[in-house]
C-alpha positions as a Markdown table, in Angstrom:
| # | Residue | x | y | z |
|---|---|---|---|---|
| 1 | Unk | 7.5 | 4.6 | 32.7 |
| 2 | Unk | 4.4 | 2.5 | 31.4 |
| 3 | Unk | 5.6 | -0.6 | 29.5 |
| 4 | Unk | 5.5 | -0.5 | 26.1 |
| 5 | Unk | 7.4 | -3.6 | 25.7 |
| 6 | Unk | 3.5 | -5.7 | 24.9 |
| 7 | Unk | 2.9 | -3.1 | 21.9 |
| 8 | Unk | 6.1 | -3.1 | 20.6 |
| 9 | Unk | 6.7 | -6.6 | 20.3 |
| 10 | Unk | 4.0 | -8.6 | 18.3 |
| 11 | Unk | 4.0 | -6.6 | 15.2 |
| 12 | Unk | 8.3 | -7.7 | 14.7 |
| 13 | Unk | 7.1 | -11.2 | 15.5 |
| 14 | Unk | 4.6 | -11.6 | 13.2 |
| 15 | Unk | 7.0 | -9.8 | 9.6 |
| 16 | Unk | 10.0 | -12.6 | 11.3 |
| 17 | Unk | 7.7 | -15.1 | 11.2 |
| 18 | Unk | 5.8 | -14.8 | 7.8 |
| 19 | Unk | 9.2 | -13.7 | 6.1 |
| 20 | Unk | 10.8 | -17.2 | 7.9 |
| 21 | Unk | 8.3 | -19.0 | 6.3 |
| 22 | Unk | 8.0 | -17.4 | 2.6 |
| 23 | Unk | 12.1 | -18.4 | 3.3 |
| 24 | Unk | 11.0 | -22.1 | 3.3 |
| 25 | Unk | 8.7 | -21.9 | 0.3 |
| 26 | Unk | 10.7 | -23.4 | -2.7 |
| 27 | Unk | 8.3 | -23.8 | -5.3 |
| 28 | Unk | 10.0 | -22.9 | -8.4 |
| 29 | Unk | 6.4 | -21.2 | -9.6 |
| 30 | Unk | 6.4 | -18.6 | -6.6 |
| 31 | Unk | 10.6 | -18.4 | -6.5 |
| 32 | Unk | 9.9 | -17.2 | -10.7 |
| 33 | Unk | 7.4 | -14.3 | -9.3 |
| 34 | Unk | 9.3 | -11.0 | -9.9 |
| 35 | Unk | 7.8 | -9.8 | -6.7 |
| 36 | Unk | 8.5 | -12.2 | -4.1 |
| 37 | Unk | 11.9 | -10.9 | -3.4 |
| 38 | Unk | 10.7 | -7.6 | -2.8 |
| 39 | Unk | 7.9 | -8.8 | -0.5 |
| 40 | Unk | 10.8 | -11.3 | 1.6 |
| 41 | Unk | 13.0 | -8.1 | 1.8 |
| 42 | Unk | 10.4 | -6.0 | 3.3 |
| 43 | Unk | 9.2 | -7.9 | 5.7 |
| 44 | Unk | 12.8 | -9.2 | 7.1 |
| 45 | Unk | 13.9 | -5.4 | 6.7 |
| 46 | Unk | 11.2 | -4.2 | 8.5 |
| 47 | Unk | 10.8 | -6.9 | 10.9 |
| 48 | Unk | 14.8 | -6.9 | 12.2 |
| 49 | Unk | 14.4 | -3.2 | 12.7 |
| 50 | Unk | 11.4 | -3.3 | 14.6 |
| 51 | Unk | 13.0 | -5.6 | 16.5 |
| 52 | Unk | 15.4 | -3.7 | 18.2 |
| 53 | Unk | 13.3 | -1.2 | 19.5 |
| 54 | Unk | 10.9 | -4.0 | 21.0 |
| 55 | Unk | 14.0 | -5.8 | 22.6 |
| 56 | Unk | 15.0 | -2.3 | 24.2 |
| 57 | Unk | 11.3 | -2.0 | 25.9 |
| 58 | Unk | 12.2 | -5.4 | 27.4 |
| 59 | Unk | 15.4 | -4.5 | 28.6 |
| 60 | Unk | 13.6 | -1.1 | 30.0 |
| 61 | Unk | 11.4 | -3.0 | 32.1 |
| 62 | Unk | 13.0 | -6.3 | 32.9 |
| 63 | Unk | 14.2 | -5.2 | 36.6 |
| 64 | Unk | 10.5 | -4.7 | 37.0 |
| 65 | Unk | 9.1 | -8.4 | 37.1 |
| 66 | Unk | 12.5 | -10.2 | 37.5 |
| 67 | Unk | 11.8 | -10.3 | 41.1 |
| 68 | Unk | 12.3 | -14.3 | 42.0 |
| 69 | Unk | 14.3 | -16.5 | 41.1 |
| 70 | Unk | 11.9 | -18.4 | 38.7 |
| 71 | Unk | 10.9 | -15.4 | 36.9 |
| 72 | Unk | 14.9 | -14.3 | 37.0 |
| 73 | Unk | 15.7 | -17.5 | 35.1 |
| 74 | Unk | 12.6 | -17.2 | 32.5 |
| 75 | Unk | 13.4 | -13.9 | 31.8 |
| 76 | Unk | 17.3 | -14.5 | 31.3 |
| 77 | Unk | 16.5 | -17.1 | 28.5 |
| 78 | Unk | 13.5 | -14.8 | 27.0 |
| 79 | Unk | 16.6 | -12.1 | 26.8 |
| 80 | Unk | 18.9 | -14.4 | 25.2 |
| 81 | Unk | 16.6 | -16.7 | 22.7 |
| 82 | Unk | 15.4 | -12.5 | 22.1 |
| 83 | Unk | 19.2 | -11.3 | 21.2 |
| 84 | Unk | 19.6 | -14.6 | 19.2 |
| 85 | Unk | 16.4 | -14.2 | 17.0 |
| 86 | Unk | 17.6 | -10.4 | 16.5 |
| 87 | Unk | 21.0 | -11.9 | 15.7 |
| 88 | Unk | 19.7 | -14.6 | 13.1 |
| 89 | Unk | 17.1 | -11.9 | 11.5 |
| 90 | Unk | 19.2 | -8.9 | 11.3 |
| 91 | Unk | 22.0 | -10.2 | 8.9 |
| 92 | Unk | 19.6 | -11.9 | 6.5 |
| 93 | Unk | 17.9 | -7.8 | 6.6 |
| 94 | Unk | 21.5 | -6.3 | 5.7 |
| 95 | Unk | 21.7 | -9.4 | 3.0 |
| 96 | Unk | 18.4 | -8.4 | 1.7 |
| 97 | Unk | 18.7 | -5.0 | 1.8 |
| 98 | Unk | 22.0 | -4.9 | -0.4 |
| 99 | Unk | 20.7 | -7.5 | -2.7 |
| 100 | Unk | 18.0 | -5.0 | -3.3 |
| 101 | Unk | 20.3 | -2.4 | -4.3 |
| 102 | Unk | 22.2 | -4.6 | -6.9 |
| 103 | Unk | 20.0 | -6.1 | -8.3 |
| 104 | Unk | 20.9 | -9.2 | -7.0 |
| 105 | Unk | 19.1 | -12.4 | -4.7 |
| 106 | Unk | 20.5 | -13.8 | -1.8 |
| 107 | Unk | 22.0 | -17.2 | -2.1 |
| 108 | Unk | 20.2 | -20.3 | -0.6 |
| 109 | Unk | 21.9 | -20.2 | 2.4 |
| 110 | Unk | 19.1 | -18.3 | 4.0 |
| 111 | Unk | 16.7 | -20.4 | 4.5 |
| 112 | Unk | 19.2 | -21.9 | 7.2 |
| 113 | Unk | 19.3 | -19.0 | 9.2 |
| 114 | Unk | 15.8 | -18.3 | 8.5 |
| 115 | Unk | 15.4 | -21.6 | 10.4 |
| 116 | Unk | 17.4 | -20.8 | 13.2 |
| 117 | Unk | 15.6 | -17.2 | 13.3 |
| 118 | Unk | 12.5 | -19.0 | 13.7 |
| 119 | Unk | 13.8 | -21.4 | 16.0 |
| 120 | Unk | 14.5 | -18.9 | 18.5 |
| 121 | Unk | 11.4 | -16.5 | 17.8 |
| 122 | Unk | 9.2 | -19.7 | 18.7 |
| 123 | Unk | 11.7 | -19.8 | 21.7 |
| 124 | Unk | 11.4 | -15.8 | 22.7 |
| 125 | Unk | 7.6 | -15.9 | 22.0 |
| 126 | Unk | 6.9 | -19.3 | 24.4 |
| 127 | Unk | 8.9 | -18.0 | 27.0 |
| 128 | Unk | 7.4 | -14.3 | 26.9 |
| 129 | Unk | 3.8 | -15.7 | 26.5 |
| 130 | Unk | 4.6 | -18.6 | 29.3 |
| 131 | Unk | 5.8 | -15.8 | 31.8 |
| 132 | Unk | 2.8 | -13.5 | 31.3 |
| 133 | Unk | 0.0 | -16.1 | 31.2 |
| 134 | Unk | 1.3 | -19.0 | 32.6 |
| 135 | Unk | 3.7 | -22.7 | 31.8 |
| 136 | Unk | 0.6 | -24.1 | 30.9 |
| 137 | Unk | -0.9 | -22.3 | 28.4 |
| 138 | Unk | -0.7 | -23.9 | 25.6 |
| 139 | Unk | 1.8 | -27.4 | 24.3 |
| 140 | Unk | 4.2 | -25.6 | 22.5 |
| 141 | Unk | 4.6 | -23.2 | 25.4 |
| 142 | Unk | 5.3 | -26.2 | 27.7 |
| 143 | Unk | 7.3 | -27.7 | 25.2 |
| 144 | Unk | 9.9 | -24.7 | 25.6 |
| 145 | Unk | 9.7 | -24.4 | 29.5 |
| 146 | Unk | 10.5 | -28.3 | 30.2 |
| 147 | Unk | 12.9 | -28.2 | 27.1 |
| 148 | Unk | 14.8 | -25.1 | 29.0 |
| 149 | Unk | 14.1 | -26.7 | 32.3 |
| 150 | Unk | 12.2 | -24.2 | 33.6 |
């Protein structure tokens, strides 16, 4: 089975981590615009659902390159930051989603666990991109491996 899990991922990642960030915007202007919901639901909605497909092309070929014990270990903690992300993301996308359908906004309370989701994408993404290409390619992505010990 060719892995898919490359192709699958990024485009999750990248609605997470724009809609994480809209999250943080708090300027009363842009928080007024009648469409800036809409475009924060969309993207967490789509992004969480995407999401689970990508983590299941990881789990499909995660037997494949977890083959040492230091890849073993990265691989565990890509998994598990993975699962959390998913796990942060996926409420605030049922939140959304039923807001939508009321009529109603989500309370501030979001933006924490918009914080933690993007806490743990950073995570899933240095670990993923420091397995592939290497610990040392880039600071954030050595950041993560001597953080986690790794």
């Amino acid at each position: 089975m060719p892995n898919l899990h490359p192709l699958l991922v990024h485009f999750p990642i990248a609605l997470l981590m724009i809609y994480g960030l809209m999250e943080l915007i708090r300027v009363r202007k842009i928080l007024n615009w009648q469409p800036w919901f809409y475009l924060k639901a969309v993207f967490v909605i789509l992004g969480a659902l995407a999401a689970v497909p990508a983590a299941i092309s990881g789990l499909l070929v995660i037997q494949e390159f977890a083959v040492t014990p230091q890849a073993t270990a990265i691989l565990t903690k890509h998994t598990l930051s993975a699962y959390a992300s998913i796990l942060s993301f996926l409420p605030l996308a049922i939140v959304y989603a039923i807001a939508w359908r009321k009529g109603t906004k989500p309370g501030r309370w979001t933006i924490i666990l918009a914080l933690i989701g993007l806490f743990f994408l950073t995570v899933t993404g240095a670990l993923g991109g420091g397995f592939v290409h290497g610990s040392g390619v880039d600071p954030m992505v050595q950041f993560v491996f001597k953080m986690l010990g790794l």
